[in-house]
C-alpha positions as CSV (number, residue, x, y, z in Angstrom):
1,X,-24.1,28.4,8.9
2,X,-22.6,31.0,6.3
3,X,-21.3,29.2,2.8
4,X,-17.5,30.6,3.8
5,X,-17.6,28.2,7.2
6,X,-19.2,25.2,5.0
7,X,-16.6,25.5,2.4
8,X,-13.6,25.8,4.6
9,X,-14.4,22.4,6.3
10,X,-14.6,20.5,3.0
11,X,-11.3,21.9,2.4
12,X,-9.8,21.2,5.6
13,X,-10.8,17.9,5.4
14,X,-9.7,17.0,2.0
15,X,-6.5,18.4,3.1
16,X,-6.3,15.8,6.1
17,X,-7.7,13.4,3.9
18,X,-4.5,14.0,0.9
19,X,-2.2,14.3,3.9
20,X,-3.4,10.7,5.3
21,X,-3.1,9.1,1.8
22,X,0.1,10.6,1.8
23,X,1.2,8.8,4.6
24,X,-0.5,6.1,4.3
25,X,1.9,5.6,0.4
26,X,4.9,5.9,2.6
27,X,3.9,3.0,4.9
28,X,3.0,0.7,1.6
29,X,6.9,1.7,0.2
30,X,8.4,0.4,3.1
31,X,6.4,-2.5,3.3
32,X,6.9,-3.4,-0.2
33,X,10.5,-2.7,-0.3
34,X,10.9,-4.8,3.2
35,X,9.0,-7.9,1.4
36,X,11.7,-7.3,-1.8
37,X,14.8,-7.3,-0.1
38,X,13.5,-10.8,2.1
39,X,12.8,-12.1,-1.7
40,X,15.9,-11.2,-2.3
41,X,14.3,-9.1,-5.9
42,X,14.5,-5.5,-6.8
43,X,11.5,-2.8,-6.1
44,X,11.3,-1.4,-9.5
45,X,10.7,2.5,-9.7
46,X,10.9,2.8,-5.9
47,X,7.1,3.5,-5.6
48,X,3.7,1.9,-5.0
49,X,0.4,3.1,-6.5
50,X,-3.0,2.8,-5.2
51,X,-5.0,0.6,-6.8
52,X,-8.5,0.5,-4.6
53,X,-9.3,2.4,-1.6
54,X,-13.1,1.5,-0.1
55,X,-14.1,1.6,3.9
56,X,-14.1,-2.1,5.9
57,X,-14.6,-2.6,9.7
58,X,-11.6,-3.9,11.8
59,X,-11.4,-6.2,14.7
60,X,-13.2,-3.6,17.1
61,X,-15.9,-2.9,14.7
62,X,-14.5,0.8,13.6
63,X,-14.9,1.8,9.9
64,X,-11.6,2.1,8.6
65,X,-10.2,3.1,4.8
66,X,-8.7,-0.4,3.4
67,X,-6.3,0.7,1.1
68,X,-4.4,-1.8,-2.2
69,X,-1.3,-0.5,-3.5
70,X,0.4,-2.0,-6.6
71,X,4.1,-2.4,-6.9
72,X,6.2,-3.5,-9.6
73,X,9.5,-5.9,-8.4
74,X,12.1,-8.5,-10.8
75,X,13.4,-10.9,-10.1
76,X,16.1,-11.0,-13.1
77,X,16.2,-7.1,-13.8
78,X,14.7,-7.0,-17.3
79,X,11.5,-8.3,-16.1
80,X,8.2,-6.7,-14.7
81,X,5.9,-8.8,-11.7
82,X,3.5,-7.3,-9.6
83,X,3.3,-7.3,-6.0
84,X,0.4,-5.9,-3.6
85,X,0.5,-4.5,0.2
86,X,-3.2,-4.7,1.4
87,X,-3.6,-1.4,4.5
88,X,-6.7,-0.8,7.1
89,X,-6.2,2.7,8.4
90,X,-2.5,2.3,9.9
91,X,-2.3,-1.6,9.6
92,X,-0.3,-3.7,7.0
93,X,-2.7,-6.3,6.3
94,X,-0.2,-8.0,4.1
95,X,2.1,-7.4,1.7
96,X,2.6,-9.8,-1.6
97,X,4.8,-11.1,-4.8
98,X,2.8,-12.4,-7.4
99,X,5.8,-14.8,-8.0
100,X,5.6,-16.3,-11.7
101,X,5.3,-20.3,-11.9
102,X,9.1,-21.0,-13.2
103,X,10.1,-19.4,-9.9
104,X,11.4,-21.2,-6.8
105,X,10.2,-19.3,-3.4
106,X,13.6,-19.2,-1.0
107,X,13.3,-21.2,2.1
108,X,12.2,-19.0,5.1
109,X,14.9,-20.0,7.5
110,X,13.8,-21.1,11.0
C-alpha cells in the first residue's frame, strides 16, 4: 500500500472523527439548555465544552466514545455554577446542575 492511500485514510478519518464531535456538541447544547429551562436558570454563553472523551462498552457490549461536556448556568444572573451532560456515542447518559447548597431544587410536578 503506497504512503498517498495510507495518508488519505488517516485524514478521512479524522475528518469523520471532527465531524462526529461536532455533532455530538450539538446534542450536549440541547441537552443542557433543556435541563436549564426545566430549572428554570439561564445557560450562560450558549455552549458546552468537552471536558473528557475516553471509550466505554454499552448495554450490547459495543465500544462506544463516552463523552463529558461542561456547561456554565445561574441561577441569579451574576453568578457562575457548573453543570455536566455525560454522552455514549448518540446517547444522553444524563445531564446535571451542580446546584449550590443555599439553593432549593423546584418540585418536579407529577
Amino acid at each position: 500500500m503506497s504512503w498517498e492511500l495510507v495518508l488519505a485514510a488517516v485524514l478521512v478519518a479524522l475528518g469523520w472523527f471532527w465531524w462526529e464531535g461536532l455533532n455530538k456538541r450539538e446534542l450536549a447544547i440541547r441537552a443542557a439548555r433543556s435541563v436549564c429551562q426545566r430549572a428554570g436558570v439561564q445557560l450562560l454563553d450558549e455552549t458546552v465544552a468537552l471536558k473528557h472523551l475516553g471509550l466505554e462498552r454499552d448495554d450490547n457490549q459495543q465500544v462506544r466514545f463516552r463523552r463529558e461536556f461542561f456547561f456554565e448556568y445561574s441561577d441569579t444572573g451574576n453568578n457562575r455554577l457548573p453543570g455536566y451532560v455525560y454522552l455514549r456515542g448518540n446517547r444522553i447518559l444524563s445531564a446535571n446542575l451542580i446546584l449550590p447548597a443555599t439553593m432549593e431544587v423546584p418540585d418536579e410536578p407529577a
